[in-house]
N, C-alpha and C positions, 0 to 999 in steps of 0.2 A: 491785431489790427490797431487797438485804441483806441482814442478819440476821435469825435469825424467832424465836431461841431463846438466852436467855443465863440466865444464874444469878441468882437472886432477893436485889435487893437490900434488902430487910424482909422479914419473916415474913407482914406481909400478903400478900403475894403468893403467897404457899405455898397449894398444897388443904389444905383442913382434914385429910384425910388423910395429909397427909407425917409420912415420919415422922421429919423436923428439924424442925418448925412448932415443936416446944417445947424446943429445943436453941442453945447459945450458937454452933454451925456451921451457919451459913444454907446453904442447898441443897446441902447435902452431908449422905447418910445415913451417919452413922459406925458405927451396926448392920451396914451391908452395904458392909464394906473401903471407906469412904469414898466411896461413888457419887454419882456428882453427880445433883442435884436440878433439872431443865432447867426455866423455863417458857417458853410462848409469851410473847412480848412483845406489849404491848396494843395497838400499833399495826400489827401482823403478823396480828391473830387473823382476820380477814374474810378476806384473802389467803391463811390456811392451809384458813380452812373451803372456799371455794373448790376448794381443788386438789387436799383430801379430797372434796369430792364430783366431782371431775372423775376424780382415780384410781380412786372407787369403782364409776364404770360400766361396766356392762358391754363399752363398746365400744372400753374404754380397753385397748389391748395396749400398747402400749410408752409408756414416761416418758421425756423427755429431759432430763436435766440441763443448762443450759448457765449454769457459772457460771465465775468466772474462775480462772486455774491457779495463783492464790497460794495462801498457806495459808489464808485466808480465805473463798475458793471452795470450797476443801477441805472447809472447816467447815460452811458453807451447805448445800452437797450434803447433807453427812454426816446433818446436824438434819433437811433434810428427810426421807431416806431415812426415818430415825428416826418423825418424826411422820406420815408419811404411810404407813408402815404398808410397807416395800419394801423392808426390810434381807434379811429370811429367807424372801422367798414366791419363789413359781416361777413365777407366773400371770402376771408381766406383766414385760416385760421392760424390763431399765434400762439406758439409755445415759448416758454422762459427756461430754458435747464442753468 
């Protein structure tokens, strides 16, 4: 699959809500210690709604991550955790292969 999530390279790409859309530092909010501004990438977005609604069932207990052990894997993991909502919850449990 690859990468789902990278840094927005125009401001088009920004929610109208960010709050770098009108700032010379593209997805980075420099208000909040320079956090970076992630988006889905457009050829990812079907793939991510997908496996939002698949974590989001009920009969979903455990996630399996299996990506690869470079730092690229690392990253993948990391974005989905992020976008799928599994960084800070208790409810389902996450594995790393």
């Amino acid at each position: 699959m690859g990468h789902v999530r990278d840094l927005p390279s125009s401001a088009k790409q920004l929610p109208p809500s960010s709050p770098s859309r009108n700032t010379p530092v593209l997805g980075v909010d420099i208000e909040a210690q320079y956090t970076p501004i992630y988006i889905t990438l457009p050829q990812r977005k079907d793939v991510v709604a997908r496996l939002q609604k698949l974590v989001q069932n009920v009969d979903c207990t455990k996630v399996i991550l299996a990506t690869d052990e470079d730092r690229e894997g690392e990253a993948i993991a990391w974005h989905l955790l992020q976008i799928l909502g599994l960084e800070h919850q208790q409810e389902k449990e996450v594995e790393r292969v």
